[in-house]
GURO-420042 format. One record per residue: x, y, z of N, C-alpha, C in turn. Coordinates in steps of 0.001 Angstrom, whole numbers, plus 524288, in hexadecimal, padded with zeros to 5 digits. Layout:
% GURO-420042
XYZXYZXYZ...
This chain:
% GURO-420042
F476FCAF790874AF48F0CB4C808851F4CADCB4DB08CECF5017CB91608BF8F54E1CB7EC09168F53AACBD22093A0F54D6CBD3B099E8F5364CC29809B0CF5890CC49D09BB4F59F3CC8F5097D4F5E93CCCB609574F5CB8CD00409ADFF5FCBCD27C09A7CF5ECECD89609D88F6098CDCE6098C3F5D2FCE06009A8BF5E19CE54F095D3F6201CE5B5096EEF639ECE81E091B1F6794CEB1A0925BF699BCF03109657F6EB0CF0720975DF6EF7CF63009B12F6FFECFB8D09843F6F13CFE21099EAF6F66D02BC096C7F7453D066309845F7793D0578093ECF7D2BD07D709692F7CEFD0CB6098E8F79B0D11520952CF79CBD15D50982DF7649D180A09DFAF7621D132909CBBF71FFD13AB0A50AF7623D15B30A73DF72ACD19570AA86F7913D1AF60ADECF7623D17BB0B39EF7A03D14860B77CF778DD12A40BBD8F7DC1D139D0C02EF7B38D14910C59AF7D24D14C10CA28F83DED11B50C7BBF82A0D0D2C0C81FF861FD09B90C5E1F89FED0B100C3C8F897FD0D860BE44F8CA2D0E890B91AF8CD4D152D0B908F8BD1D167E0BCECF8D40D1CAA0BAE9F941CD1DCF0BE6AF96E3D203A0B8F9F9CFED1F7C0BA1DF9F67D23260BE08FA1D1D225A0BEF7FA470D26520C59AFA587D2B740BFB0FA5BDD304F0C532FA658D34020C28DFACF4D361C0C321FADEFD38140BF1EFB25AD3B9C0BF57FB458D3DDC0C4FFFB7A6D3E550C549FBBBFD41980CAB3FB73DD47C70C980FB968D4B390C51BFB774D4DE40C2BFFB01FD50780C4F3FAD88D4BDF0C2F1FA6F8D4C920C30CFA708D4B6B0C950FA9EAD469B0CC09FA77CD46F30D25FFA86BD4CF20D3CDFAC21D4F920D437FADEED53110D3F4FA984D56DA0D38DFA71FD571E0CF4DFA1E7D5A920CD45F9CFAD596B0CF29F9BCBD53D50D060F9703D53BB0D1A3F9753D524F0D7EAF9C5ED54660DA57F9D06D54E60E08EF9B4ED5AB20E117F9CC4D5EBA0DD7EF9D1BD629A0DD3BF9772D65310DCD4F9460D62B80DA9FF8E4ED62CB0D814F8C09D5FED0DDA0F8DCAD5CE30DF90F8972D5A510E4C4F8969D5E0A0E894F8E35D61740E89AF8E0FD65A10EF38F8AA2D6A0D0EAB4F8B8BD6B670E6C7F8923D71750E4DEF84EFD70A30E491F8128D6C6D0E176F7D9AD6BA90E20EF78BED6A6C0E7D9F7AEBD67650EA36F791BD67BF0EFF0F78D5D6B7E0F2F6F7B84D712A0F180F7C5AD76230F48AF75D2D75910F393F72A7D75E10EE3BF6DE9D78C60ED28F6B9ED75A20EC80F6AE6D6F410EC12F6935D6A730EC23F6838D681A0F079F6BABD684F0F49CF6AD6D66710FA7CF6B09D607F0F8C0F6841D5C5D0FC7CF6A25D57AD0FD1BF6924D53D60F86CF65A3D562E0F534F6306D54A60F10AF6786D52930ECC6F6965D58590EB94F6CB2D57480E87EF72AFD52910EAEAF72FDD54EC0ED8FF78E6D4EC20F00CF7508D49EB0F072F727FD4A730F10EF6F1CD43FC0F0D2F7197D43190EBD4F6E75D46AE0E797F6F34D450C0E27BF7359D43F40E063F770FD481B0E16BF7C3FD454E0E030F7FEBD3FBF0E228F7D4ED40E80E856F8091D3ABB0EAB8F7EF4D35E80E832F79A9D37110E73DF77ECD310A0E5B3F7A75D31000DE8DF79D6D360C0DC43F7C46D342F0D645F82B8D31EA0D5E3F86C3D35CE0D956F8B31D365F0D886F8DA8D31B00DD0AF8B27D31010E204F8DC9D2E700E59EF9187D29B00E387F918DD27250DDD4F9458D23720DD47F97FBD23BB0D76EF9789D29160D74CF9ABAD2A4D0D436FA0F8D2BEF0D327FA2DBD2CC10D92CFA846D2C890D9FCFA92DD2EFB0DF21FAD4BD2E2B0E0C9FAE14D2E440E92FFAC5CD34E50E82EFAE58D39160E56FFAE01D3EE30E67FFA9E8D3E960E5FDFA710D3EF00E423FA0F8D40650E367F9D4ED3CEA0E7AEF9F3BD397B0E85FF9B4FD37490EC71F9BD7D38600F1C2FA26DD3B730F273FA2D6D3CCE0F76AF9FD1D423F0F8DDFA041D462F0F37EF9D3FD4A340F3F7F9758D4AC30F4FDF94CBD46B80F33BF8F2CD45DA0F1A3F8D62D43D60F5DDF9121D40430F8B3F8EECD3E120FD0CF8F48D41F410104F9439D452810286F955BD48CD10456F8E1FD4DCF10467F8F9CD4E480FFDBF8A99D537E0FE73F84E2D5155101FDF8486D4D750FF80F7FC3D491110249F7EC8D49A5107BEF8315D47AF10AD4F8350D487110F95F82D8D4EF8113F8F84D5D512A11041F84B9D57B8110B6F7E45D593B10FF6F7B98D578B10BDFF7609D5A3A10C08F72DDD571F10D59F74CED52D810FA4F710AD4FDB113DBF7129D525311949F7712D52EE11ADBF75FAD575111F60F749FD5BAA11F7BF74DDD5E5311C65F721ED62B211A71F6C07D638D11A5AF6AADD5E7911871F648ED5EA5118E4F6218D5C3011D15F6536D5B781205BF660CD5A241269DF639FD5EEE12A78F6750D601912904F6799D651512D0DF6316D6B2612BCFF613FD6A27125E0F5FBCD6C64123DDF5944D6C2D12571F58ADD65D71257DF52E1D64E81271FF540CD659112EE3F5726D667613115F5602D66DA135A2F5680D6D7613634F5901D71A813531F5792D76C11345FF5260D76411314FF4DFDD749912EB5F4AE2D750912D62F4674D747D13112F476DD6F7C1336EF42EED6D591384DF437ED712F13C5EF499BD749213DAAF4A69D77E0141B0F4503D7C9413F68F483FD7DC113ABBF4484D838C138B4F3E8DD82E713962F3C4FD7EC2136BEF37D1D7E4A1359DF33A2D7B73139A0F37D4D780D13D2DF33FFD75B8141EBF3284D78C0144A0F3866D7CF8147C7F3714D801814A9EF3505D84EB14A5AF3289D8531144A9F2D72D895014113F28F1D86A2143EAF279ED80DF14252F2271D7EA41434CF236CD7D9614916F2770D7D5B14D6DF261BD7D0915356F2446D81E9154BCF2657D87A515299F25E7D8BBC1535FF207CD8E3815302F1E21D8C4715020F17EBD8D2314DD4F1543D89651511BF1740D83FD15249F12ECD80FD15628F1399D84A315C0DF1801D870715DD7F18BDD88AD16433F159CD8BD8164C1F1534D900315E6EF135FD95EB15E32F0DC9D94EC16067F0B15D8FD815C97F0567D907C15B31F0244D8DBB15F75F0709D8B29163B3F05B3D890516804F04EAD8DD016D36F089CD90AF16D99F0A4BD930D17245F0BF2D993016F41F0993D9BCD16C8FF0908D9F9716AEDF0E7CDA283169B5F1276DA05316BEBF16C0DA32D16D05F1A83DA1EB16861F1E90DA4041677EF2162DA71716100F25A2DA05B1615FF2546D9FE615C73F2725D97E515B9AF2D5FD99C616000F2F92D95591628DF3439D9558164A1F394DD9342160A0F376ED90DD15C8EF3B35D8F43159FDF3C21D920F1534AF3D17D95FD15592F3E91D992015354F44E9D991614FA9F4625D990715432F4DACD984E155B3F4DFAD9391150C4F4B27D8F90151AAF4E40D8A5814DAFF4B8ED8BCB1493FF4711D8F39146C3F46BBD8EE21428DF4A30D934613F34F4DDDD955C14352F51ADD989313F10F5766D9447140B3F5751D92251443BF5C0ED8EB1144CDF5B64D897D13F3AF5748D87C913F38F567DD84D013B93F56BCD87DD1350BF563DD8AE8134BBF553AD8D7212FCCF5B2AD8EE512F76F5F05D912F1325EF6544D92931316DF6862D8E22131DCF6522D895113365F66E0D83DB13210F674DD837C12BC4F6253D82BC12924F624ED81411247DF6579D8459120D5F659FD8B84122AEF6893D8E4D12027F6E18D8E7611FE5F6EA1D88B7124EDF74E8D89B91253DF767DD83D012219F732BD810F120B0F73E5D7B9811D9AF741FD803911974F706FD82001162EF725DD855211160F7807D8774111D4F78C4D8AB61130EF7CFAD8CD011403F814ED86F31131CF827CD8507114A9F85B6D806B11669F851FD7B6A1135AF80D4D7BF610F33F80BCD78B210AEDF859CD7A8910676F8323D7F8110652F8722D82B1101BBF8CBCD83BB102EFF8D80D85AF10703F9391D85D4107EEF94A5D81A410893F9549D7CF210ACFF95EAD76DD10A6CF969CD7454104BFF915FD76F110264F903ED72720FC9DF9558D75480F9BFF956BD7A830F962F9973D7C850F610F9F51D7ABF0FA30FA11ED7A4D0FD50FA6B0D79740FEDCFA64BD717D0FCD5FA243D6EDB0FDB0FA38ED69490FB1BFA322D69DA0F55CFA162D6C620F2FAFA348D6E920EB0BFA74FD70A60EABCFA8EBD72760EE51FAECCD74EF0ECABFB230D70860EDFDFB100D6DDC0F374FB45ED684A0F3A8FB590D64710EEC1FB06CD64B00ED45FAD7ED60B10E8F0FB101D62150E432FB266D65C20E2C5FB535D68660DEA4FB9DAD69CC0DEC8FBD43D67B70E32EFC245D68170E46BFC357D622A0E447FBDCDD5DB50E2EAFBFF9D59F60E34AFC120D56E60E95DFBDDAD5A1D0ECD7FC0E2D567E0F279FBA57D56BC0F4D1FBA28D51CC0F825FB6F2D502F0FA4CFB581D52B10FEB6FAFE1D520C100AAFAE74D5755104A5FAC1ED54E4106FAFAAA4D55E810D5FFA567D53EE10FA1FA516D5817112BEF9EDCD5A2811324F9D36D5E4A116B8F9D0DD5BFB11CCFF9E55D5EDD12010FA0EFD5F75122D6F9BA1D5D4612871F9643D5FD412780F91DDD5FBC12A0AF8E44D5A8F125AAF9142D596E12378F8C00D532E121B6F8D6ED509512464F87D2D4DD41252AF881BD47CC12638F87D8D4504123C4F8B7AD41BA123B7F8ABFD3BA7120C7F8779D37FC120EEF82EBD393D11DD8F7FEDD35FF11C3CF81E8D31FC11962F8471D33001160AF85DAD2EA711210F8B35D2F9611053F8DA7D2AC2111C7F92B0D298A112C2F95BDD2A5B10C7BF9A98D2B3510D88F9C0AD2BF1105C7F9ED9D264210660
């Protein structure tokens, strides 16, 4: 007996063999990584960077781009959160200590017009890089950090 290897299965699709996309489709699914992420958040650009990242320079500049955008986003997002919500639970330990009305007051609306201002600034952002995306020209937001290099 000889040891063959099975056969491969042509229609596997793998990392490998999946074909660069059209001028056209980067085009579309640059366009689909900022619209979708408006209401998806980091989830969705994960998803796309890791499918599309090697599918042609536009799309991977966008994707990586988007990526980097709702990583800072969810940056800043969990630190207006710890503002809002810590200085809820310091406010309740001062109260229940020393009877007197919580002092941190102030950061749990500073923290809360934090997160409301990442909303705000997802959408006008995500929509001006789709309109980039659809003119065909490459974008980078202006407040990411580069996590991950294109």
């Amino acid at each position: 007996m000889t040891d063959a290897a099975p056969p491969l299965n042509p229609y596997a699709v793998t990392e490998a063999n999946q074909p660069p996309l059209s001028p056209a489709d980067e085009r579309n699914f640059s366009i689909l990584t900022h619209v979708i992420a408006i209401f998806a958040g980091f989830i969705s650009a994960l998803v796309f960077y890791l499918l599309y990242k090697d599918r042609g320079p536009f799309v991977r500049a966008h994707t990586v781009t988007e990526w980097n955008f709702q990583l800072t986003l969810l940056l800043i997002t969990g630190v207006g959160f710890l503002l809002s919500f810590g200085s809820v639970f310091v406010g309740f330990a001062t109260a229940a200590s020393d009877g007197n009305a919580p002092p941190s007051i102030g950061l749990f609306f500073v923290g809360y017009i934090l997160i409301l201002i990442v909303d705000i600034v997802r959408i006008v952002l995500g929509i001006i890089a789709a309109v980039a995306a659809s003119r065909g020209q490459f974008y980078r937001y202006g407040i990411a950090i580069r996590f991950v290099k294109e």
